[in-house]
C-alpha positions in Angstrom: -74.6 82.8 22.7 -72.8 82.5 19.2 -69.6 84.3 20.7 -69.8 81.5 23.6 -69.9 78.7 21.3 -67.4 80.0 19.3 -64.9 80.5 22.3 -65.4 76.5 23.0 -64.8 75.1 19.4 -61.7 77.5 19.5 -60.9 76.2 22.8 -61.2 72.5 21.7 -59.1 72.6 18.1 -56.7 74.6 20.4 -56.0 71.8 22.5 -55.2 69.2 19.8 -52.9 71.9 18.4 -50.8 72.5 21.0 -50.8 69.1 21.7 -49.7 67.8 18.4 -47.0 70.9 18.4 -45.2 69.5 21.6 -45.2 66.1 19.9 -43.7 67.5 17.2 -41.0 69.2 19.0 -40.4 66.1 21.2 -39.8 64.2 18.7 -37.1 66.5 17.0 -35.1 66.5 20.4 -35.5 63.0 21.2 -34.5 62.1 17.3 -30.3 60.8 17.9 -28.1 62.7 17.0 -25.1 61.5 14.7 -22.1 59.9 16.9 -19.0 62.8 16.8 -16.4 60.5 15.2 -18.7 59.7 12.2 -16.8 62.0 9.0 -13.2 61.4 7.2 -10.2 61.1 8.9 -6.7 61.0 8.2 -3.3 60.1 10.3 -1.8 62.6 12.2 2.1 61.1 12.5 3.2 63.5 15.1 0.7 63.5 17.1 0.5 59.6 16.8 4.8 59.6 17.9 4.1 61.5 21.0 2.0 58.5 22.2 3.5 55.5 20.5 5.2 53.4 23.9 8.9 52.0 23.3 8.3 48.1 22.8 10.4 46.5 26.0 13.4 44.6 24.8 12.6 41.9 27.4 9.0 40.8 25.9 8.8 37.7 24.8 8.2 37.6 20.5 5.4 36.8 18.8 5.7 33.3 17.2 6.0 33.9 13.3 5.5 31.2 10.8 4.8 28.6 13.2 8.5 29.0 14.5 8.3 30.2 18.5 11.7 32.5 18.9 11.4 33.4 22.5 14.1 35.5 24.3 15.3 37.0 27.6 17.1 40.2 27.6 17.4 39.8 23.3 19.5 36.4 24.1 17.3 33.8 22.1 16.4 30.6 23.7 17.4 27.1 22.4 14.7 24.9 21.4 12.6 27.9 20.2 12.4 26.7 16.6 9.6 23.5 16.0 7.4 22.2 13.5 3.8 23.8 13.6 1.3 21.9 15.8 -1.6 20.4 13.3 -4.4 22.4 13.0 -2.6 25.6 13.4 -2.3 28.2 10.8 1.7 28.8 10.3 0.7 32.6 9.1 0.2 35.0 11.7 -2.7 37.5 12.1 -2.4 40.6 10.6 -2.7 43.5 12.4 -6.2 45.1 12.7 -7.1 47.7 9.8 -7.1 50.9 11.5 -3.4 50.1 13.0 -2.5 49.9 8.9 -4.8 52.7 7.3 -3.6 56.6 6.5 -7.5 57.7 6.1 -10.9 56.6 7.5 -14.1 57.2 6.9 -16.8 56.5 9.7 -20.8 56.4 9.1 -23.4 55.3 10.8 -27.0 53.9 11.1 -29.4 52.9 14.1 -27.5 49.6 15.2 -24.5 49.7 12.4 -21.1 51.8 12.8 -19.5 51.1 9.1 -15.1 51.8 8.5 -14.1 52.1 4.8 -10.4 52.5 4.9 -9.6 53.8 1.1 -5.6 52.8 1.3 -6.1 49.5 2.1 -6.6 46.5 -0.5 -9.7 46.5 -1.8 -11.1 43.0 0.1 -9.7 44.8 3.4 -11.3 48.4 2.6 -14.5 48.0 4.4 -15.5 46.6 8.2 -18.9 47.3 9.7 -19.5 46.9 13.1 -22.6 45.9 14.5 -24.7 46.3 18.2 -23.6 44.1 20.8 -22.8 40.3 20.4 -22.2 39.7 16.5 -20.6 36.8 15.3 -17.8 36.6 18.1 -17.7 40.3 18.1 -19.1 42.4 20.8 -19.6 46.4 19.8 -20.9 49.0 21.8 -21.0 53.2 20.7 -22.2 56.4 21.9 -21.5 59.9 20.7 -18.3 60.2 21.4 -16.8 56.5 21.7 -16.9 53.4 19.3 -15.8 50.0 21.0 -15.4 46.6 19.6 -13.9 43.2 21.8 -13.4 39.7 19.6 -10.8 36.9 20.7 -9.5 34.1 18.6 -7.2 30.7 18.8 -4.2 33.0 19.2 -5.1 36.3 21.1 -7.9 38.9 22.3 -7.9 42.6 20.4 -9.9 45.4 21.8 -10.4 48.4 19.9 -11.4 51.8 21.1 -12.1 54.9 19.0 -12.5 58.3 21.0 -12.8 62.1 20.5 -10.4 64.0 22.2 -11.5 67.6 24.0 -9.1 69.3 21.1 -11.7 67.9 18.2 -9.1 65.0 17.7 -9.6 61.0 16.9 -7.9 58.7 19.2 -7.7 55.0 18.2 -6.5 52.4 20.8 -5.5 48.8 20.1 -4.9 46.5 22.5 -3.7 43.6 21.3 -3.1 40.4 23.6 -1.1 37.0 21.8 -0.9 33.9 24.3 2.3 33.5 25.9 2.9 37.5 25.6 2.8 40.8 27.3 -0.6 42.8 26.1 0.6 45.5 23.7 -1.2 48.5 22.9 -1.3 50.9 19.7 -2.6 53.9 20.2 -2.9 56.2 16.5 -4.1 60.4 16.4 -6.5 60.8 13.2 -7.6 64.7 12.2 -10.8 65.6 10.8 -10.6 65.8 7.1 -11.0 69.3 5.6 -14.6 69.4 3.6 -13.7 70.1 -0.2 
């Protein structure tokens, strides 16, 4: 009699056990793990010239200082000169910080990917991109690709950051001014070695 009651209070702390030990094992698989592009990363320049696209001589130029210089076949237009409409900024964007950095580094959180870009000025070192729709700036992630999509006044920029199969960082620009052909930067980072 004392040997069957023991077998059932064994049986019924066993129970909980294993059930708390599938829990716990459950919960170490489903716990996310870090995207592959998060780490330091520096420009490769080779790799980055193998990709870079010859800009087409017969594009139309990117108004600068509020002054439109348009050509055909690199014979300017007349007329292309003008004052700058009113309410227009003369200066013209700068290009995005990735397109102007040597090294990255990538971290991130649950719904924040953060970019410090260490040989930039200090007020442009750091961008942090957040989940979905944030302040006119749509971002999206997974383990292996980091997007972000914003448009202003003057054009659209869509940047992509994705691992490569040989370990490799490739960032895509795509940058789209009104009144011009879509251009798009493309830029080879390599994992920084660990010190």
């Amino acid at each position: 009699m004392t040997f069957h009651c023991l077998a059932i209070v064994q049986r019924k702390l066993t129970a909980p056990l294993i059930g708390l030990l599938f829990c716990a094992i459950s919960v170490s698989a489903g716990a996310k793990q870090a995207p592959e592009f998060v780490g330091t990363w520096v420009l490769n320049q080779a790799e980055t010239e193998l990709l870079r696209d010859d800009l087409d001589e017969k594009t139309i130029k990117i108004p600068t200082a509020g002054r439109a210089q348009i050509s055909v076949m690199g014979i300017p237009l007349p007329g292309g000169g003008g004052s700058t409409r009113s309410g227009h900024s003369p200066l013209t964007a700068k290009q995005p910080e990735v397109l102007r950095c040597k090294t990255m580094t990538i971290s991130a959180r649950e719904n924040l990917v953060e970019l410090f870009y260490p040989d930039l000025d200090p007020q442009e070192q750091r961008e942090t991109l957040r989940a979905g729709h944030y302040r006119g700036r749509d971002s999206k992630w997974s383990r292996k690709r980091l997007q972000q999509k914003y448009k202003t006044s003057e054009r659209s920029v869509s940047k992509k950051w994705s691992m490569r199969k040989d370990g490799r960082l490739l960032v895509e620009v795509a940058i789209k001014h009104k009144k011009a052909k879509k251009l798009t930067f493309r830029r080879v980072f390599d994992r920084a070695a660990a010190k």
